[in-house]
Structure formats: structure tokens, C-alpha cells
KOLDRENRO-95020 format. One record per residue (C-alpha): z, y, x; residue in one letter; residue number from 1. Coordinates in steps of 0.5 Angstrom, whole numbers. Each point is the difference from the previous one (the first is absolute). Layout:
[[Z, Y, X], 'A', NUM];
...
END
This chain:
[[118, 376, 668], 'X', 1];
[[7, -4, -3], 'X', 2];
[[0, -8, 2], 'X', 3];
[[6, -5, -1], 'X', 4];
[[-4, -5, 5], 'X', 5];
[[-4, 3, 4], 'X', 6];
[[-7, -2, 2], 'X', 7];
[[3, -4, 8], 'X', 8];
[[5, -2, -4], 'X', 9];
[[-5, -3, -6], 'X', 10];
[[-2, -7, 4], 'X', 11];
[[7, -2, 3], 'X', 12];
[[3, 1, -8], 'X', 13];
[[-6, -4, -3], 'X', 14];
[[1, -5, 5], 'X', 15];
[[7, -1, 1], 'X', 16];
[[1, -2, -8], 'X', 17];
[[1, -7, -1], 'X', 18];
[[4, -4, -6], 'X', 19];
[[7, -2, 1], 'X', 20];
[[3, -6, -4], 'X', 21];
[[6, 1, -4], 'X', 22];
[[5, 0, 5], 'X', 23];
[[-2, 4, 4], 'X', 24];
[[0, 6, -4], 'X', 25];
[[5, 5, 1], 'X', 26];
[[-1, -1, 8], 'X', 27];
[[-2, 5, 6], 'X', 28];
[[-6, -2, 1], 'X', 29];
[[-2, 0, -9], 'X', 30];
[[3, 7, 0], 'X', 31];
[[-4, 2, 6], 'X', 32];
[[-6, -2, -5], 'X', 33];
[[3, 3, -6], 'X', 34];
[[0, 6, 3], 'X', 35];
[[-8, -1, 2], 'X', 36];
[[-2, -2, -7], 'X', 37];
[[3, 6, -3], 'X', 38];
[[-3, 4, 4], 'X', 39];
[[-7, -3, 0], 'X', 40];
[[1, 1, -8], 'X', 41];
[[1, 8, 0], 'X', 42];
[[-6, 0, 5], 'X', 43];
[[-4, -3, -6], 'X', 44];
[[2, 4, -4], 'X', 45];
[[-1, 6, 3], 'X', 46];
[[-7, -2, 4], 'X', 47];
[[-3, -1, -8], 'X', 48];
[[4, 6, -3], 'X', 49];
[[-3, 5, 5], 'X', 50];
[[-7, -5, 1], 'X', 51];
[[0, -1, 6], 'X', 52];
[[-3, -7, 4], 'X', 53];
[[5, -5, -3], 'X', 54];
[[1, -3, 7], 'X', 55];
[[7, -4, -3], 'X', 56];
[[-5, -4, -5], 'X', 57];
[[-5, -1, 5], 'X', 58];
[[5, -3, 5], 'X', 59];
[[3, -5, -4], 'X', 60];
[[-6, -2, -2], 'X', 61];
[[-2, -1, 7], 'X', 62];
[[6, -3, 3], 'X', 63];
[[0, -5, -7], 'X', 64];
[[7, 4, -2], 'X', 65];
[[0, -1, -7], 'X', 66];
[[2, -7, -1], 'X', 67];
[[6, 2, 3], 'X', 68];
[[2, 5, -5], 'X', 69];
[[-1, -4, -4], 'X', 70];
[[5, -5, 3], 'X', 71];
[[5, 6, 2], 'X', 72];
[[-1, 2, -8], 'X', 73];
[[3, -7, -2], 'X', 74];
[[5, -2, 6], 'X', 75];
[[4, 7, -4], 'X', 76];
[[-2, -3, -6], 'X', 77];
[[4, -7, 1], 'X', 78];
[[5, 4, 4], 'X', 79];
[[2, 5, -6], 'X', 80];
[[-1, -5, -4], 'X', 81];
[[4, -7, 3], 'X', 82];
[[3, 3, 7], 'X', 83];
[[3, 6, -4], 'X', 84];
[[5, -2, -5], 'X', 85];
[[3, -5, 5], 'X', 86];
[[2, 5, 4], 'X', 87];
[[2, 4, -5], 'X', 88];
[[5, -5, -2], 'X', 89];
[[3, -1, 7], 'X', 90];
[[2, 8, 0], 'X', 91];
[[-2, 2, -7], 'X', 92];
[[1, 8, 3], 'X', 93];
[[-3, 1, 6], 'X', 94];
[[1, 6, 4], 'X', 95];
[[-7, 1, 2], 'X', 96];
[[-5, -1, -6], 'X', 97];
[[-5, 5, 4], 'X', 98];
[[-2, -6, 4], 'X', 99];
[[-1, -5, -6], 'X', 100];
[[-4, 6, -3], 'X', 101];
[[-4, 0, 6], 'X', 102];
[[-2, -7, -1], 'X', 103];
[[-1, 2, -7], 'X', 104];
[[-4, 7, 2], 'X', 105];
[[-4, -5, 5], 'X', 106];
[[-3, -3, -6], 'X', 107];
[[-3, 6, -3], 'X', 108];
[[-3, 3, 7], 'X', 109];
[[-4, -7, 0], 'X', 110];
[[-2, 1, -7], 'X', 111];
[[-2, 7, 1], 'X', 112];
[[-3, -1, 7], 'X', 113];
[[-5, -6, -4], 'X', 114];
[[-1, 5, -6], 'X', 115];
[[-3, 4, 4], 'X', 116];
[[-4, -4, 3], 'X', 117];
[[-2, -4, -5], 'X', 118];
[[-4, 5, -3], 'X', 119];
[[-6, -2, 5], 'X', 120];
[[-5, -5, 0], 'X', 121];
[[1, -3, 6], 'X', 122];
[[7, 0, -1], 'X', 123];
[[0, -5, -5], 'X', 124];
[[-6, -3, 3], 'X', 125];
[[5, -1, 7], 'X', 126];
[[5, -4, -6], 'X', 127];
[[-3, -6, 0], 'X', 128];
[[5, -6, -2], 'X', 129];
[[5, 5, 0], 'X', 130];
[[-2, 3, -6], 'X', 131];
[[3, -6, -4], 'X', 132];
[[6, 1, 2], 'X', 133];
[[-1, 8, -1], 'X', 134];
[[-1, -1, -7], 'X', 135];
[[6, -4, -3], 'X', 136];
[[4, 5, 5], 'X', 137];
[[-3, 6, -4], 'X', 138];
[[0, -4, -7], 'X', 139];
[[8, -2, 1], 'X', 140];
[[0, 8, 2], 'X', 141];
[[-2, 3, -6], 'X', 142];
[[3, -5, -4], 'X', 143];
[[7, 3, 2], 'X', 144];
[[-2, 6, -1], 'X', 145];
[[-1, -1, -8], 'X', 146];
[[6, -5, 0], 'X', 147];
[[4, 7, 3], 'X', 148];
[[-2, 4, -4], 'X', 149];
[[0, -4, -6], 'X', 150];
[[7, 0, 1], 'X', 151];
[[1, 6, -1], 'X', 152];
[[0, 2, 7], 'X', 153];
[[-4, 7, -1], 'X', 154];
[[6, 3, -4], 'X', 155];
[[4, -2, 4], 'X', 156];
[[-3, 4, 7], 'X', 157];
[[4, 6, -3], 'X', 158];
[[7, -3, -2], 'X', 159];
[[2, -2, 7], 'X', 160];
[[9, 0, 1], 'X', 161];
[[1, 3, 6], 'X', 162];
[[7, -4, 1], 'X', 163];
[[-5, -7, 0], 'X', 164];
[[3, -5, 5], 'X', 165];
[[-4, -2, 6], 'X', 166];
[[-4, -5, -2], 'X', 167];
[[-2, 3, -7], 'X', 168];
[[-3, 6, 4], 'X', 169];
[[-4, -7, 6], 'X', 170];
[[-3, -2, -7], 'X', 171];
[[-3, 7, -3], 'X', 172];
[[-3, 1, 6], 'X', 173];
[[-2, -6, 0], 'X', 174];
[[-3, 0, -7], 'X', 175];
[[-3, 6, 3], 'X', 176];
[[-4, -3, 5], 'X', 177];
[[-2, -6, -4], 'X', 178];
[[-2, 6, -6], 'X', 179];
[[-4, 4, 6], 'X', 180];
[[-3, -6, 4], 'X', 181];
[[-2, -3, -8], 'X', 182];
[[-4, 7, 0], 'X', 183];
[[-4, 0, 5], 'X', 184];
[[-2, -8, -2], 'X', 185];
[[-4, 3, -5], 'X', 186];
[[-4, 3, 4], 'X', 187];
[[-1, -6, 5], 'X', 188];
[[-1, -4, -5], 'X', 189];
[[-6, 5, -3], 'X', 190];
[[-3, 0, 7], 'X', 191];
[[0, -8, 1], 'X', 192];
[[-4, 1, -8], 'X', 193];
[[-4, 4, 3], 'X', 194];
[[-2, -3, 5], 'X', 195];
[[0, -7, -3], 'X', 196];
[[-6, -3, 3], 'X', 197];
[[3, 2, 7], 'X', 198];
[[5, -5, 0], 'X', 199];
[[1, -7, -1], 'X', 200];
[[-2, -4, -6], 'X', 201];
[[7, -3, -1], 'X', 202];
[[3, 8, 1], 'X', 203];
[[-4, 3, -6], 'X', 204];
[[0, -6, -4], 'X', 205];
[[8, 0, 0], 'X', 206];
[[0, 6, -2], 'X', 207];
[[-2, -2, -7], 'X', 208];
[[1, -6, 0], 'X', 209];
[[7, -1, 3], 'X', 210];
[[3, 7, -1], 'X', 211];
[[-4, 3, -6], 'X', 212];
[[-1, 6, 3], 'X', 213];
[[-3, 3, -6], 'X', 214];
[[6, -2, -5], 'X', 215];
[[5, 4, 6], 'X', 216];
[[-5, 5, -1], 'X', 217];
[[2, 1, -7], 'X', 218];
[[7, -1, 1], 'X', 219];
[[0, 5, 6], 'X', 220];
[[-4, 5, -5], 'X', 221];
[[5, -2, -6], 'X', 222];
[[6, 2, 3], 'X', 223];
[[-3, 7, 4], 'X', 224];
[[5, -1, 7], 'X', 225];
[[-4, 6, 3], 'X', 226];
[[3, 4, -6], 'X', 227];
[[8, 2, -3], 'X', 228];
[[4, 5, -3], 'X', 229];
[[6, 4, 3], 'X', 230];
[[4, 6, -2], 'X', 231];
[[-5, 5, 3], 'X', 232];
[[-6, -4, -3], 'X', 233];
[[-6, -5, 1], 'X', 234];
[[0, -1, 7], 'X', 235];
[[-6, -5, 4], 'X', 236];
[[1, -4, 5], 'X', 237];
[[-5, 3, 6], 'X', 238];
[[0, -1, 7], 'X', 239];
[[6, -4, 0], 'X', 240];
[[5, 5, -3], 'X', 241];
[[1, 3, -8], 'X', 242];
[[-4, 7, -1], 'X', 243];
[[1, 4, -7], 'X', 244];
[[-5, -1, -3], 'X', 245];
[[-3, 9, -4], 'X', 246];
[[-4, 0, -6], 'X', 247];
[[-7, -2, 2], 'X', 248];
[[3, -5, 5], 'X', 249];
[[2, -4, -5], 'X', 250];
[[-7, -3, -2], 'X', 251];
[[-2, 0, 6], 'X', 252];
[[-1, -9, 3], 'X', 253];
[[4, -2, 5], 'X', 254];
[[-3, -3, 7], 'X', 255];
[[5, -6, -2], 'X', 256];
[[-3, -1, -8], 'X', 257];
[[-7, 1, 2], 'X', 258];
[[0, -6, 6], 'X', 259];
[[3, -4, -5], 'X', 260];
[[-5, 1, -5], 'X', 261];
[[-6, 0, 5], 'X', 262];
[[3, -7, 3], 'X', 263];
[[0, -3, -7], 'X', 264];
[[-8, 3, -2], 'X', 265];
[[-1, -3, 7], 'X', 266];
[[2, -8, -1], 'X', 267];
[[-3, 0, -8], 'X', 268];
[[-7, 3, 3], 'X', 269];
[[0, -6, 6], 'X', 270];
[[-4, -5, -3], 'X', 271];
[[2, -5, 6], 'X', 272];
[[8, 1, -2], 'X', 273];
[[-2, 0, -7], 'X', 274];
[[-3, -8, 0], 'X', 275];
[[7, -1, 2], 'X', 276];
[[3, 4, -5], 'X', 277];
[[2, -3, -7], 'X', 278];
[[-1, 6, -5], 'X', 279];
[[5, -5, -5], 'X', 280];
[[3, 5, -7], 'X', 281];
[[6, 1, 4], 'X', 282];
[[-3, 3, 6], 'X', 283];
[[-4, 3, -5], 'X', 284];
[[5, 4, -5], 'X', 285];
[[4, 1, 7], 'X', 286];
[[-6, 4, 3], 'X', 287];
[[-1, 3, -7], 'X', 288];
[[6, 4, 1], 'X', 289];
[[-2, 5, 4], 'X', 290];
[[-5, 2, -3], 'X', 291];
[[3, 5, -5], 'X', 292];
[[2, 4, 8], 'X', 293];
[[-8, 1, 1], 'X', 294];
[[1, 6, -3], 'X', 295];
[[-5, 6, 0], 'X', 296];
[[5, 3, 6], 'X', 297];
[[0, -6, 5], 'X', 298];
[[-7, 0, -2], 'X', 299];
[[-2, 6, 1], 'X', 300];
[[3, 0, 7], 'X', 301];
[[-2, -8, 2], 'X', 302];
[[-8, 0, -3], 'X', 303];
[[0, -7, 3], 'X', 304];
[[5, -3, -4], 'X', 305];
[[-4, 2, -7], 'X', 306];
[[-4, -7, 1], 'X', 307];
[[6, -3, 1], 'X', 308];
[[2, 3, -6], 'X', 309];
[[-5, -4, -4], 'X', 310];
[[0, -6, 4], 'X', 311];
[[7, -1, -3], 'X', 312];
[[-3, 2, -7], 'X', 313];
[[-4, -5, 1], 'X', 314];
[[3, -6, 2], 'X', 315];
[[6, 1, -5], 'X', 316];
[[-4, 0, -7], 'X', 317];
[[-4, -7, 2], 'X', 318];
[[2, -6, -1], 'X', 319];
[[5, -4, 4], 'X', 320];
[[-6, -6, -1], 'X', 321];
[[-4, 4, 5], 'X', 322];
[[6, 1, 4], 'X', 323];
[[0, -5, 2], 'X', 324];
[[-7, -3, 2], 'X', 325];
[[1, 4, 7], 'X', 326];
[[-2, -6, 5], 'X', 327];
[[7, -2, 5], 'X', 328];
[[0, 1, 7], 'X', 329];
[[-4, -5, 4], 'X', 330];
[[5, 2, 6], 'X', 331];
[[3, -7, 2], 'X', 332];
[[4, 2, 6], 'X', 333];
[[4, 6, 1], 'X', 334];
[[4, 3, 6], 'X', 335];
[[7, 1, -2], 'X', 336];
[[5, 6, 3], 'X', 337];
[[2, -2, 7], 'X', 338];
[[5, 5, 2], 'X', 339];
[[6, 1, -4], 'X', 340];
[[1, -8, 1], 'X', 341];
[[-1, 0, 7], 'X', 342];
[[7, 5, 0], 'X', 343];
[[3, -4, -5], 'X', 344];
[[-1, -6, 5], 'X', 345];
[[1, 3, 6], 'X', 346];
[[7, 2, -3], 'X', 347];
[[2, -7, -3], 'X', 348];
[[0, -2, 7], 'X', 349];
[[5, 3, 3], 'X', 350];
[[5, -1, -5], 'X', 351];
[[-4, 5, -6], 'X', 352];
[[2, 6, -2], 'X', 353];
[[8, 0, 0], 'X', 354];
[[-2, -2, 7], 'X', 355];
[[-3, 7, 1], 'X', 356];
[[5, 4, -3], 'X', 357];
[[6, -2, 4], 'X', 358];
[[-5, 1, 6], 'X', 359];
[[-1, 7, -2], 'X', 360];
[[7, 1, -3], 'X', 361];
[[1, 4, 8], 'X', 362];
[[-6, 4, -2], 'X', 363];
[[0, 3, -7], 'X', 364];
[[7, -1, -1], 'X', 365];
[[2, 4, 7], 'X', 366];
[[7, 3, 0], 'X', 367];
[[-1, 3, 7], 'X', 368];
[[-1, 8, -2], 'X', 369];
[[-3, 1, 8], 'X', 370];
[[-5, -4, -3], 'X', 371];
[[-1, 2, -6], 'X', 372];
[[-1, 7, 3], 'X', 373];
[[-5, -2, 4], 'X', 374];
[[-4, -5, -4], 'X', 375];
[[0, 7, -5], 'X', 376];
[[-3, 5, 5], 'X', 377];
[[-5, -5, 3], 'X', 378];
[[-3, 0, -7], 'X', 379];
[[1, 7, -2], 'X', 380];
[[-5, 1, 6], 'X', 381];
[[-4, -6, -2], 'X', 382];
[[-1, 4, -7], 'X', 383];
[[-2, 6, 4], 'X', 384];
[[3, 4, -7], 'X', 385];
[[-2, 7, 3], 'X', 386];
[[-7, -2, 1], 'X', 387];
[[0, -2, -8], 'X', 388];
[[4, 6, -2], 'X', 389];
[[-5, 4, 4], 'X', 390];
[[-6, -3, -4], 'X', 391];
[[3, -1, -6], 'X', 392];
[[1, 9, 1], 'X', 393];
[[-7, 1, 0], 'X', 394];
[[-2, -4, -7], 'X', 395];
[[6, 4, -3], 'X', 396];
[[0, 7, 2], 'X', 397];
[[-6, 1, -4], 'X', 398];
[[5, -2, -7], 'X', 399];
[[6, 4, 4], 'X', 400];
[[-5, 7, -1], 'X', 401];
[[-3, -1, -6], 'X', 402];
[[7, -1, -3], 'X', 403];
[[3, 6, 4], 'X', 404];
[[-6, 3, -2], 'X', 405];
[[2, -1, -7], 'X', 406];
[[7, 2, 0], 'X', 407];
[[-2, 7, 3], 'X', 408];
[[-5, 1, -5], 'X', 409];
[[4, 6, -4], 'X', 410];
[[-5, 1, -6], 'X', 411];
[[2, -8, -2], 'X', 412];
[[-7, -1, 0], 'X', 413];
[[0, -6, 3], 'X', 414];
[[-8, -2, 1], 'X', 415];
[[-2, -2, 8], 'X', 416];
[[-6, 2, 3], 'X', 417];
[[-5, -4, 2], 'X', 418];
[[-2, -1, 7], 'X', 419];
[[-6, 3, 2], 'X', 420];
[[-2, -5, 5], 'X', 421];
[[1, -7, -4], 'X', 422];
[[3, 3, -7], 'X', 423];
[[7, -4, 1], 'X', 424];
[[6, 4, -2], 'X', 425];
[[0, 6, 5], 'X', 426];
[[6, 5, 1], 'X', 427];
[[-3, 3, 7], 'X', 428];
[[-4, 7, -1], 'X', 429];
[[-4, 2, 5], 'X', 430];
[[2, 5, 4], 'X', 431];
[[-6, 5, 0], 'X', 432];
[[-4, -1, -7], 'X', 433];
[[7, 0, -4], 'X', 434];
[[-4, -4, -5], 'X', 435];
[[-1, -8, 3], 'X', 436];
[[5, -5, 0], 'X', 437];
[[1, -5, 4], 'X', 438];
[[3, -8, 0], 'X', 439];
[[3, 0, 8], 'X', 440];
[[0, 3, 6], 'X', 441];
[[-5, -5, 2], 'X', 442];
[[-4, 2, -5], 'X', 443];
[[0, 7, 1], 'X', 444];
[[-2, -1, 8], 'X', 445];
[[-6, -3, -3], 'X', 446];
[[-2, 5, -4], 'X', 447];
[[1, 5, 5], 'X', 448];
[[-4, -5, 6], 'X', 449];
[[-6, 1, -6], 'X', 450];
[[1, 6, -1], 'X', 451];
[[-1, 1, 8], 'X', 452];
[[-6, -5, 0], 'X', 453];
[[-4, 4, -5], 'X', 454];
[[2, 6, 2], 'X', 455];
[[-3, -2, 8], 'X', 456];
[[-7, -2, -4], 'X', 457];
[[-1, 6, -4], 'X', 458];
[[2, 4, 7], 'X', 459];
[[-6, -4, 4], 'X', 460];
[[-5, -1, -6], 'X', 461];
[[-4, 6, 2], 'X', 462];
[[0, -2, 7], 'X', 463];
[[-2, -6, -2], 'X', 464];
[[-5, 2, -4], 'X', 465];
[[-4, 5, 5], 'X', 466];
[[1, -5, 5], 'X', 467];
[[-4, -4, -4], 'X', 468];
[[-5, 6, -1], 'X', 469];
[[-2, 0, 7], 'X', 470];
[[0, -7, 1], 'X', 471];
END
């Protein structure tokens, strides 16, 4: 069984995580975590798409981990977005800008390690104050998204010059994490409206009464960062990467539009959210908008969202008088974000962040090629790319066959057969029938091990039967 960390490894990883301060990234010792982080994230994943016992989640939520995710998260935001540019401006043409993307790169393992995480109840319970600052860091996120992409960010993925200088290729890959990372906030943000009640009062209130969630959830529905059109035609944003989309793929929903669209039916359905709510014209007319995307399609895919559908209609022919009669909050005192200050005012004493850029300037902006090299193959180990490309061998040798499948089929007729086992597109046939086809070799080694078992029973179902006889 295939593991990035493995199970005696598992608690030293855990245990060794911990949050650094803005000055201290780039260090040995932050690589040594980087390193653990990235690989605790692609055992996540892998725990949870092979559905195994998620032992990742249940450790960070025994050590009390999450809280520093969340402080890794916004350390890499301040850097990228405060520490950065100085250094940009003592060498605007780095000669090793794969290690400012690591720290970049960094920020996604972190998210991606909490979006995985997240997805569980005692995940978010195990937030606690944290939660606060988990909210307006997923808010700001996707906020970026629609900003991206508002600005014609999409068209762009495509029309990329290939002579770009240095730093213009820094702040596509940058724009591109922030795309990404943007990506998977909709989805933890889904999870904390889900599982409003599990975290604290100021985490939920201030989604909706501090960022609007509701308003950002037409916006992200609006402008369909999950969707954009190439020259090889529509593709979607799946799984972190763009896949083209053929013929009934088109109309099917997206993981990213339906969390979106469940997060806002979860927060208009939470009455306690909702005392703090103001239903104004404004917020009404907004919310509005959507409706006209509730088409029968979505619908019939997302059943649930049909009473989010009339709940919309509802409110948005009354009247603004009865808007305007919900009661307000009795919510005197309110917890406020406590990470990202702390950062900045750990910063500010030693001198802020042009400080911590020169600091830095030996590390990111490093000349000495033995170093370079070897900081490079250090993480090429770390990233552990031949497990992926292994891994990732296995998801797509099944489309590998099917087109092989059709690109040798010599009568043009093009229609795949269905698997026998699962009815997923199938191109293996059964090698005795002739007529059976199967989906994968697993597959095929799971209909034969039936087809033994039955066959066993059958050949022991009279002797069964007459040792019954005589008992």
C-alpha cells in the first residue's frame, strides 16, 4: 500500500509542526516543516480518496494542530504579500525563484491540508477560537478569486509569452496559487456553514455579518471561476487542474459550484445567523440575482437547493418594510482575529518588513549555484513526484484505454461499452465469454474471485445439503 508518510513516521511529522514567525521562513529548520506539511497533505488526500481510516486528520486534531495551520497560512500570506516585494525590489531578477514559489507552494499544502480536514465534525469542533481567523482568511481568499477573474484573468491562462521576463513569470505562478488556493476556500468555508453550530458564535456571526458570505456566494456564482473557454473548448477546474469538458459533461454541476451554492442555503436556513442578518433591498435584489441560475438542470442534480429556490423567491417580492423588522443581534461583546496582528506586530519589532526582507535577501536571493542545487534536489525528494506520477497513473490509465479503445475501433463506430461490474466506460473484455466488459484490471480480478466463490458454493451445496439430511 502506497504512503507519503508512513505510520511510524505519522507522529513525529505531527508533532514536529509548529508556527514560525515571519523572519524565520526560508530557514533550515521551516524547510524541515515544509517539507512534513506537504507530505502530510498528500497523505490526506490519499487516506480520504482510497477511504481509509483518516489518521492525518485524527492526529492534528489530538496534537491541537490546526491552529498552527492556520498561523502557517497567514505567515505565507503577509510574506507574499508585505515581505515579497521588497525583496523584489533589492533584485528585481532572482536567479532561483523556485524557492520563493516554495514558500508560495507552501501556502496551498496548508490549505489543502485544512480542506481536507475540515470536511469533519470534530475537525471544526477542534477549531475553536481559530475559527475566527480561519473566516476572514477563506473570505479574503476567494475574494481574490473573483477579483482574478473579474479582471480577465481566465482569458489570459492561454495566451502566456513564452520570452516573459522573470518576474512576470514569479507573478503568474503566483496569481496561480492565489486562483488555486481561492479554490479550495470555497469549499472550507461550506464546511464551517455546515457546521455552524460547532464553532464559536463570533466565527459563524462574522461570516455574515462581517463578510457577507451570502453576497460572496452570488458573486462566486456570477462570474463561474470553475469554468472558462479555450481552443479546445469548455474546460472545468477539477481536482486542481482544467479537464475538457464532452457532450453531457457540460451540464453536469461542479464540486466547487455546489459547495458554493449549499454554503449559501446553509447560512439563509440558520435562523440564529439570520437574527443577525440584515434582509435590507440591497442584499435583497443582490441575492436575487441568482435565481435565474436555479435552472431545472442544477436542480435536478442539488434536490436540496429547490427550497433555497423559493426561499429567494419569497423574500424578493416582499416588501423592504418587512426587511426590515428582523430583531438585531443581543451580541454585545465579540472575539476579534488574533493571528495575523500578531504577525504583523512581531514584525514590527524588529524593524518591519524591509527588515525581514534584507534578512532573507542570502536565502531567496542566493547566487551560489552548489546551493541552489542542492536546496532543489532536497525538495524534489520532499515532493516524492514519482509516488504522484504513480498515483496519478493509476486514476488515468482508464481514459488512456478508452481513447486507445476508440482510436482503433476500425468500423467508426465509437460507442463504449459499459462495465459489467460497475457500468462505468469499460474497454477490457472478458477473456473466456468474449461478450463481458470490464472497467479495470481490478475489476476484472474482482469478478473472477466472485466468480470462484460461487462456484466453490455451488460445487459444496450438495454436500451441504446431505450432511444436513443425516444430522
Amino acid at each position: 500500500m502506497a504512503n507519503f508518510v508512513h505510520p511510524e513516521e505519522l507522529t513525529y511529522f505531527i508533532d514536529t509542526i509548529r508556527p514560525f514567525q515571519l523572519v524565520d521562513i526560508g530557514s533550515t529548520k521551516w524547510f524541515d516543516v515544509h517539507e512534513m506539511i506537504v507530505k502530510l497533505s498528500q497523505q490526506a488526500i490519499l487516506e480520504a480518496s482510497e477511504h481509509r481510516e483518516e489518521e492525518v486528520k485524527e492526529f492534528l486534531i489530538a496534537r491541537d494542530k490546526l491552529k498552527v495551520l492556520i498561523h502557517e497560512a497567514y505567515s505565507i500570506f503577509l510574506w507574499k504579500t508585505r515581505v515579497l516585494p521588497h525583496l523584489l525590489e533589492i533584485d528585481p531578477n532572482p536567479q532561483a525563484t523556485f524557492l520563493i514559489y516554495t514558500v508560495l507552494f507552501h501556502e496551498g499544502a496548508v490549505i489543502s491540508l485544512l480542506d481536507t480536514t475540515l470536511f469533519h465534525l470534530s475537525a471544526c469542533e477542534a477549531l475553536q477560537d481559530a475559527a475566527i481567523d480561519l473566516v476572514d482568511y477563506c473570505a479574503l481568499a476567494v475574494s481574490q478569486v473573483i477579483g482574478l477573474v473579474s479582471m480577465g484573468y481566465l482569458e489570459n491562462l492561454s495566451k502566456l509569452d513564452v520570452e516573459e521576463a522573470v518576474l512576470s513569470e514569479l507573478e503568474r505562478q503566483k496569481r496561480d496559487l492565489i486562483f488555486k488556493i481561492g479554490m479550495r476556500c470555497i469549499s472550507i468555508l461550506c464546511y464551517l456553514a455546515e457546521h455552524a453550530d460547532a464553532i464559536p458564535l463570533s466565527a459563524s456571526r462574522r461570516m455574515v455579518v462581517t463578510h457577507d458570505v451570502p453576497w460572496l456566494m452570488v458573486d462566486f456564482l456570477q462570474f463561474k471561476p470553475w469554468q472558462r473557454c479555450s481552443n479546445k473548448g469548455i474546460e472545468r477546474f477539477i481536482d486542481d487542474k482544467w479537464i475538457l469538458m464532452k457532450g453531457d459533461e457540460i451540464a453536469k454541476v461542479t464540486k466547487h459550484e455546489a459547495q458554493s451554492w449549499f454554503c449559501m442555503r446553509q447560512l439563509l436556513f440558520n435562523k440564529s445567523l439570520m437574527n443577525s442578518y440584515e434582509l435590507n433591498e440591497e442584499r435583497r435584489k443582490h441575492l436575487a440575482k441568482c435565481l435565474g441560475l436555479l435552472h431545472e438542470t442544477v436542480l435536478d442534480q442539488l434536490p436540496p437547493l429547490v427550497e433555497l429556490k423559493q426561499y429567494l423567491c419569497n423574500f424578493s417580492i416582499a416588501s423592504s418594510t418587512n426587511a426590515n423588522t428582523k430583531s438585531k443581534s443581543s451580541l454585545v461583546l465579540e472575539e476579534l482575529p488574533e493571528i495575523r496582528e500578531k504577525l504583523i506586530a512581531e514584525s514590527e519589532l524588529i524593524g518591519g518588513f524591509p527588515v525581514v526582507a534584507k534578512r532573507q535577501e542570502d536565502i531567496f536571493l542566493c547566487t551560489n549555484n552548489d546551493k541552489i542545487f542542492e536546496m532543489a534536489k532536497r525538495l524534489n525528494t520532499a515532493y516524492n513526484t514519482d509516488l504522484l506520477a504513480e498515483l496519478e497513473e493509476k486514476t488515468t490509465v482508464k481514459d488512456a484505454d478508452i481513447q486507445e479503445f476508440v482510436a482503433k475501433n476500425e468500423d467508426g463506430n465509437n460507442t463504449i461499452q459499459k462495465c459489467g461490474q460497475c457500468t462505468a466506460d469499460a474497454v477490457k473484455k472478458c477473456a473466456n465469454c468474449k461478450f463481458t466488459y470490464y472497467c479495470s484490471r481490478y475489476i476484472i480480478f474482482k469478478a473472477i474471485l466472485t466468480v470462484k466463490l460461487l462456484s466453490h458454493d455451488l460445487q459444496e451445496m450438495p454436500s451441504r445439503r446431505l450432511d444436513e439430511t443425516q444430522s
